[in-house]
N, CA, C and O atoms as a Tinker XYZ file with bonds, in Angstrom:
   296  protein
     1  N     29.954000  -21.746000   36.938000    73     2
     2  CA    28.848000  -21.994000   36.040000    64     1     3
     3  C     27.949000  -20.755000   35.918000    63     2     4     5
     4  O     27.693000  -20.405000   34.766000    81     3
     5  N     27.308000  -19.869000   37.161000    73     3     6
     6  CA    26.722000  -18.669000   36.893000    64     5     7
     7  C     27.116000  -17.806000   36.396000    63     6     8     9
     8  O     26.421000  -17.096000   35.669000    81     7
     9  N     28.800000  -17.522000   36.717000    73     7    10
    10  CA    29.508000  -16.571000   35.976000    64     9    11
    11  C     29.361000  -16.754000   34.376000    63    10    12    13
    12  O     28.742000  -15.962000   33.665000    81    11
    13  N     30.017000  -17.908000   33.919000    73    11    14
    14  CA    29.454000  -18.198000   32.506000    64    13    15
    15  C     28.291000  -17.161000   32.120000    63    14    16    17
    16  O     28.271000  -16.120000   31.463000    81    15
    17  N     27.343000  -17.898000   32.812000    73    15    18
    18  CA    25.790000  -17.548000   32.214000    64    17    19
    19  C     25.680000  -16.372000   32.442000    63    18    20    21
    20  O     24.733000  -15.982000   31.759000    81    19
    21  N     25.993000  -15.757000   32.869000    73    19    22
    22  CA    25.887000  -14.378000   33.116000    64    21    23
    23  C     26.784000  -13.607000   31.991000    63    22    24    25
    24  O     26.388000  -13.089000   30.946000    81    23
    25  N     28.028000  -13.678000   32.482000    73    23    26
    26  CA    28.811000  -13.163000   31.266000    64    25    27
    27  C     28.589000  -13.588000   29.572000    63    26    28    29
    28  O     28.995000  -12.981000   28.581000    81    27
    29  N     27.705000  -14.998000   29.665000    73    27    30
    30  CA    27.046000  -14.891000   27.809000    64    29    31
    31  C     25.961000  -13.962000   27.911000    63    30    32    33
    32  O     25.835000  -13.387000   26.830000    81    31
    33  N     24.828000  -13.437000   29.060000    73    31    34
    34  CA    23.569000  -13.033000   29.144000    64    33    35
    35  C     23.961000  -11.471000   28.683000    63    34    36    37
    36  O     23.254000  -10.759000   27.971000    81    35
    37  N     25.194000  -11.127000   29.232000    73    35    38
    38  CA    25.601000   -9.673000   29.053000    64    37    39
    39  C     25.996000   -9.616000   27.882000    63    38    40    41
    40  O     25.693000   -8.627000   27.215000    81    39
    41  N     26.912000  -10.837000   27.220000    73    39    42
    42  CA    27.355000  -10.395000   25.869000    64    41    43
    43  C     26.476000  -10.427000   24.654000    63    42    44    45
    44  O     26.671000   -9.760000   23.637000    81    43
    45  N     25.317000  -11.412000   24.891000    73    43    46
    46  CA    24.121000  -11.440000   24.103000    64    45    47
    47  C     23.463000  -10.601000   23.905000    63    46    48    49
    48  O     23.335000  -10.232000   22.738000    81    47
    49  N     22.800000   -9.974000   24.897000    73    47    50
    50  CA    22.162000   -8.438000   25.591000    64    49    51
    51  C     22.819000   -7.116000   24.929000    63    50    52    53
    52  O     22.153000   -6.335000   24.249000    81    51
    53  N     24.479000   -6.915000   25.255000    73    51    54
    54  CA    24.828000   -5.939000   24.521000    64    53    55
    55  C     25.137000   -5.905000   22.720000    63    54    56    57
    56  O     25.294000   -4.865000   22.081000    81    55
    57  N     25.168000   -7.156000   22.204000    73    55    58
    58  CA    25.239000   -7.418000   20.751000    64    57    59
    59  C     23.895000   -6.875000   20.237000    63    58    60    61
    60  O     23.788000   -6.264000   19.174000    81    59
    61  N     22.375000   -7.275000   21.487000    73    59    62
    62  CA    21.125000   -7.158000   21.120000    64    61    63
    63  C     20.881000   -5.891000   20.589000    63    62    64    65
    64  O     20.296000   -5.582000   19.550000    81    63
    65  N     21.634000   -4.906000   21.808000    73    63    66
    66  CA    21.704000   -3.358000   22.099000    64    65    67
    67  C     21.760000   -2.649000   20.756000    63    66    68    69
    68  O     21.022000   -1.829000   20.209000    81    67
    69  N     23.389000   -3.516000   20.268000    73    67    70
    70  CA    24.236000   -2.888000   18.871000    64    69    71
    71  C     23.690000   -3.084000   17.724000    63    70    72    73
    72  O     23.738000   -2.167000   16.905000    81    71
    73  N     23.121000   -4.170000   17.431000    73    71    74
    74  CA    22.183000   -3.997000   16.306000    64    73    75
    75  C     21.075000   -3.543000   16.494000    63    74    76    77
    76  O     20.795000   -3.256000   15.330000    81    75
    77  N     19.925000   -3.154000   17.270000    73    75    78
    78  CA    19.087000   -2.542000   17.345000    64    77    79
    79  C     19.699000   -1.071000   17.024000    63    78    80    81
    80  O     18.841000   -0.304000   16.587000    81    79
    81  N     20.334000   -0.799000   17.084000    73    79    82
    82  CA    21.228000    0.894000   17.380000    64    81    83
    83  C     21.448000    0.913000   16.407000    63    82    84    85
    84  O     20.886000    1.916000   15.969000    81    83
    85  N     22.348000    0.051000   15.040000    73    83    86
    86  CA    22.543000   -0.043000   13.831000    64    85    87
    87  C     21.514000   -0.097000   13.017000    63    86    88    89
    88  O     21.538000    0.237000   11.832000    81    87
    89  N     20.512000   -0.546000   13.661000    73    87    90
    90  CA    19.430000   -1.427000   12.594000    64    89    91
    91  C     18.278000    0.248000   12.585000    63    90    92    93
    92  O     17.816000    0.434000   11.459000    81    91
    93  N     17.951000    1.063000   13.366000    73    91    94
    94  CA    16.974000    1.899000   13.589000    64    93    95
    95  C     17.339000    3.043000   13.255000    63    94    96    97
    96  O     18.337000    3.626000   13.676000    81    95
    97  N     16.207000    3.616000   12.129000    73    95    98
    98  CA    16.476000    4.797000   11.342000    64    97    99
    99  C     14.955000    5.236000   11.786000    63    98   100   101
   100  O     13.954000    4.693000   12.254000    81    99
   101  N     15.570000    7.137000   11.165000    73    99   102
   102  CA    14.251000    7.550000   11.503000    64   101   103
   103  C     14.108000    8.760000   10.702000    63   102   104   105
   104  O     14.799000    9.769000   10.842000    81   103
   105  N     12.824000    8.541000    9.542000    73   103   106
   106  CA    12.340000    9.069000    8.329000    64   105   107
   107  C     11.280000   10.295000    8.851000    63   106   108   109
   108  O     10.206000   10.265000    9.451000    81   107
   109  N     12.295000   11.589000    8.216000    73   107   110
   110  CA    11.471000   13.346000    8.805000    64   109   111
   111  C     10.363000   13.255000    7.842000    63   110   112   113
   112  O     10.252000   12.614000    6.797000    81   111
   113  N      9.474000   14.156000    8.533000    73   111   114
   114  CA     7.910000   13.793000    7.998000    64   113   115
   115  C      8.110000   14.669000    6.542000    63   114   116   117
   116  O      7.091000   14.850000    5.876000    81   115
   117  N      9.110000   15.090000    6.152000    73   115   118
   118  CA     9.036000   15.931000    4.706000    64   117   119
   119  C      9.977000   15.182000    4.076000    63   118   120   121
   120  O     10.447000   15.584000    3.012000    81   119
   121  N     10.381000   14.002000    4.635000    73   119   122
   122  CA    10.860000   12.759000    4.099000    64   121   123
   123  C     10.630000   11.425000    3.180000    63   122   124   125
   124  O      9.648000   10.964000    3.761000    81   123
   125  N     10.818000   10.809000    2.462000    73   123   126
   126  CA    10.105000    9.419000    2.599000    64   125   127
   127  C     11.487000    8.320000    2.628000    63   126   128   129
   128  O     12.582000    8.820000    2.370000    81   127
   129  N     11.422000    6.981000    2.913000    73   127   130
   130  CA    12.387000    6.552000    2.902000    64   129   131
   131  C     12.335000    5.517000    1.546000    63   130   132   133
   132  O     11.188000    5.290000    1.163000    81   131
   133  N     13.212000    4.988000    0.920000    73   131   134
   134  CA    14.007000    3.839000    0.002000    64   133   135
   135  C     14.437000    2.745000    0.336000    63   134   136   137
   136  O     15.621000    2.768000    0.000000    81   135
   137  N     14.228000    1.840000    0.769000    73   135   138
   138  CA    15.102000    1.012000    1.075000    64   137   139
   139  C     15.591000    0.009000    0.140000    63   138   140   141
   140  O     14.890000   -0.837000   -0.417000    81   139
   141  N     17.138000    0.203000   -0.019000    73   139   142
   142  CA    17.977000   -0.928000   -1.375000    64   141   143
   143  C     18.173000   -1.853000   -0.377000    63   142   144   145
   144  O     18.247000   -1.639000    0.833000    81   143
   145  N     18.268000   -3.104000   -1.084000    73   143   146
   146  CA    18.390000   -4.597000   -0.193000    64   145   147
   147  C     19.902000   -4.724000   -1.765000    63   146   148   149
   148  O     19.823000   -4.515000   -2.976000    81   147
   149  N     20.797000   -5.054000   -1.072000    73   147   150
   150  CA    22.177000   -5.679000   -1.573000    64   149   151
   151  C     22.119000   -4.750000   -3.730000    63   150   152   153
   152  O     22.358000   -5.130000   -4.876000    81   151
   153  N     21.673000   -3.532000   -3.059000    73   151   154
   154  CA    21.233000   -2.759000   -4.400000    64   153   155
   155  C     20.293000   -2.465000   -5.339000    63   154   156   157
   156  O     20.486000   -1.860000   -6.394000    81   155
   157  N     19.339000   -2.881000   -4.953000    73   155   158
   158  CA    18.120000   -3.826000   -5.818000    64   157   159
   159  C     17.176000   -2.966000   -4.780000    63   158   160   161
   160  O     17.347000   -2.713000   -3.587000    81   159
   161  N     16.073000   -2.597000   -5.721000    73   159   162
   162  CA    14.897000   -1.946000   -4.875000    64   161   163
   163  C     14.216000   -2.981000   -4.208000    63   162   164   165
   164  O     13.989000   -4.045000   -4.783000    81   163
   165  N     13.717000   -2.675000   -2.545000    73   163   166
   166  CA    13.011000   -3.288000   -2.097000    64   165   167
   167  C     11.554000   -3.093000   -2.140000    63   166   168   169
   168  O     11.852000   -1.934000   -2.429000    81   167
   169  N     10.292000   -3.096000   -2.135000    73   167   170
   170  CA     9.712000   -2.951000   -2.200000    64   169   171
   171  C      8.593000   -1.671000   -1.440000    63   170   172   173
   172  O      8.464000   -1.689000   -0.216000    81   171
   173  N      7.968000   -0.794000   -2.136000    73   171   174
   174  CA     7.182000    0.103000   -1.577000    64   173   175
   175  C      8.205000    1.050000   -0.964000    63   174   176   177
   176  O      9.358000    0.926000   -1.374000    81   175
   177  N      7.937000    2.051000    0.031000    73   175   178
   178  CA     8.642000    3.833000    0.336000    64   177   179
   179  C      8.383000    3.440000    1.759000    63   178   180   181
   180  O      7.499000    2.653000    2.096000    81   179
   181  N      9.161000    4.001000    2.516000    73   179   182
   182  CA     9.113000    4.050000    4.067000    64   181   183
   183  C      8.187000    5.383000    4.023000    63   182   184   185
   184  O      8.508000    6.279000    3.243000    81   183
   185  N      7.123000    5.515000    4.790000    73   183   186
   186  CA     6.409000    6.538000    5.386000    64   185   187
   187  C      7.205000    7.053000    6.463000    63   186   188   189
   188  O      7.927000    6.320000    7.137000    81   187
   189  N      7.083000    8.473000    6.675000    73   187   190
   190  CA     7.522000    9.787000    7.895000    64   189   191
   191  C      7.607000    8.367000    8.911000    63   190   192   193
   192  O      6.772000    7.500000    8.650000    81   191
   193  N      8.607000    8.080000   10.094000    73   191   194
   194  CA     8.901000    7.967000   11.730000    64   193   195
   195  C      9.523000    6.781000   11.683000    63   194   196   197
   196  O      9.914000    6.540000   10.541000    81   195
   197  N      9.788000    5.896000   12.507000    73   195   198
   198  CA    10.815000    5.289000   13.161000    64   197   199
   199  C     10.748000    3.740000   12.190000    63   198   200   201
   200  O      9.624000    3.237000   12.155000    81   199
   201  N     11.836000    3.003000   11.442000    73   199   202
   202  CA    11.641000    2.296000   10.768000    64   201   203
   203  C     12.949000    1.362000   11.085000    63   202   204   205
   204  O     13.878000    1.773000   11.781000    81   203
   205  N     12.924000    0.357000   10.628000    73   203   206
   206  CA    14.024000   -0.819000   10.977000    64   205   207
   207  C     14.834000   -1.674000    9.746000    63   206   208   209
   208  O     14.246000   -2.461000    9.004000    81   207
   209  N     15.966000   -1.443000    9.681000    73   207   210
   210  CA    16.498000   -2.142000    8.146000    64   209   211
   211  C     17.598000   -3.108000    9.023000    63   210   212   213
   212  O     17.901000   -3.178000   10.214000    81   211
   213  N     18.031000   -3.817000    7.778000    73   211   214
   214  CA    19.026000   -5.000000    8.302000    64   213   215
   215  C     20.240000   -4.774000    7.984000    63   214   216   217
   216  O     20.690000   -4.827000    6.840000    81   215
   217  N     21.115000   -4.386000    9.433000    73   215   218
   218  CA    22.668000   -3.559000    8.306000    64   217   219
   219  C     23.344000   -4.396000    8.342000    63   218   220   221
   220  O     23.608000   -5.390000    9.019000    81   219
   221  N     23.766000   -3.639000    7.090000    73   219   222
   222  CA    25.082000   -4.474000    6.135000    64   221   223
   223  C     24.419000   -4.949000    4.992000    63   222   224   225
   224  O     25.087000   -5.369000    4.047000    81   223
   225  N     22.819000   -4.934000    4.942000    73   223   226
   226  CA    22.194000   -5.418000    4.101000    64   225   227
   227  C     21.452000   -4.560000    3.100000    63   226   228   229
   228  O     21.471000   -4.462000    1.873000    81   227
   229  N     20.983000   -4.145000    3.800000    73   227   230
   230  CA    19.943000   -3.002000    3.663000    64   229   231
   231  C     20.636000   -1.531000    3.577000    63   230   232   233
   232  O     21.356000   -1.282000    4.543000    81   231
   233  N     20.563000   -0.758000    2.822000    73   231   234
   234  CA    20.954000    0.516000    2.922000    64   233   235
   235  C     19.416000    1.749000    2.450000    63   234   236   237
   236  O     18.638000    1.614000    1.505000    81   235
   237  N     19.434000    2.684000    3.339000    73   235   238
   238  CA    17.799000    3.375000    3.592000    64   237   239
   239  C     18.454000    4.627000    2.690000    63   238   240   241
   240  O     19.642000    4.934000    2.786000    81   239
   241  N     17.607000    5.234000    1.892000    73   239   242
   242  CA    17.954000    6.381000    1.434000    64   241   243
   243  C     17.089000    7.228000    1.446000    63   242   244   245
   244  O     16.041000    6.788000    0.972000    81   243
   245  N     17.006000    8.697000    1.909000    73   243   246
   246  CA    15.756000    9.376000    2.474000    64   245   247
   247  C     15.598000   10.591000    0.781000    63   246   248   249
   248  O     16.475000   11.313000    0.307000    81   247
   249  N     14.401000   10.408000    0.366000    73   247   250
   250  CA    14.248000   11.523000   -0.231000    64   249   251
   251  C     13.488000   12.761000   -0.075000    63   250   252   253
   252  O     12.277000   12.764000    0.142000    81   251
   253  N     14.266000   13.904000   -0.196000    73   251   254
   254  CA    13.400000   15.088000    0.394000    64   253   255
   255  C     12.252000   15.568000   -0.526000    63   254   256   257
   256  O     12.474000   15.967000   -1.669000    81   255
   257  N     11.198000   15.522000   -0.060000    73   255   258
   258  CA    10.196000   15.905000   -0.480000    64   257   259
   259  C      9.447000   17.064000   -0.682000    63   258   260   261
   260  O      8.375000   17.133000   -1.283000    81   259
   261  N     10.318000   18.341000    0.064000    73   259   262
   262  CA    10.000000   19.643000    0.248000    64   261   263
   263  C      9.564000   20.579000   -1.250000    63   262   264   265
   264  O     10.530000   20.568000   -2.014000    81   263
   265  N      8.647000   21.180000   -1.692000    73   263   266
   266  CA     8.879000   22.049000   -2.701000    64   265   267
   267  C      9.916000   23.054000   -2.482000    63   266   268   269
   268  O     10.184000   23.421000   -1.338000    81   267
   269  N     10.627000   23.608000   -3.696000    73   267   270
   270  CA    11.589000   24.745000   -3.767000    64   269   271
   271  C     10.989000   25.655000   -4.985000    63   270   272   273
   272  O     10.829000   25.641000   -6.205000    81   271
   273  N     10.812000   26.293000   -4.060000    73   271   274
   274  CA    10.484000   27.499000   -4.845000    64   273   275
   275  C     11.667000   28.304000   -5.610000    63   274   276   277
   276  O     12.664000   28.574000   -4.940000    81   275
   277  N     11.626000   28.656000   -6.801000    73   275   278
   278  CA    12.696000   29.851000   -7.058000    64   277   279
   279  C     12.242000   30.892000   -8.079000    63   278   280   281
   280  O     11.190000   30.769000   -8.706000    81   279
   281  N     12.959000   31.773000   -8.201000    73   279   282
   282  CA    12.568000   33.314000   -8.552000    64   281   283
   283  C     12.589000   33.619000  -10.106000    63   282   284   285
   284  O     13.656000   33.724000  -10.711000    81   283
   285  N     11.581000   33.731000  -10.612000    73   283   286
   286  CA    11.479000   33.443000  -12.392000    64   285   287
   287  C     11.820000   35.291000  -12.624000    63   286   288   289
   288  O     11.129000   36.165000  -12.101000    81   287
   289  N     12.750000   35.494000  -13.313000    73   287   290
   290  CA    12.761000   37.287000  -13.429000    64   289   291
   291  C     12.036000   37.374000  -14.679000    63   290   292   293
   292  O     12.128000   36.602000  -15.634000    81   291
   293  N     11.092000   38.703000  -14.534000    73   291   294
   294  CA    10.306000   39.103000  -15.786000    64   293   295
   295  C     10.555000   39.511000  -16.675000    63   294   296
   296  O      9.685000   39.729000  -17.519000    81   295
């Protein structure tokens, strides 16, 4: 009977592990994030640092925000 419970506590625990690990993205501060829900905009931009989507569901798309400069010849 403990074995059971133990061996579901571990398999629960490490499933917990795997989607947390799947689920956690992390948006560079010259970043912002997107998040599509099943393709379809979700609402509002992820701000710069550590953010959480639902995979398989959710797909995050980061856009770079950096200026680029380039060289106009005279």
């Amino acid at each position: 009977m403990l074995d059971e419970l133990l061996a579901t506590a571990a398999l629960v625990g490490t499933a917990g592990v795997v989607y947390v690990a799947a689920a956690a993205r992390v948006v560079k501060q010259y970043e912002r994030g997107v998040v599509l829900r099943l393709g379809r905009l979700r609402g509002g931009i992820r701000p710069p640092g550590f953010t959480m989507i639902i995979p398989g569901v959710d797909r995050l798309r980061k856009v770079n925000m950096q200026i680029v400069t380039m060289p106009v010849p005279a």
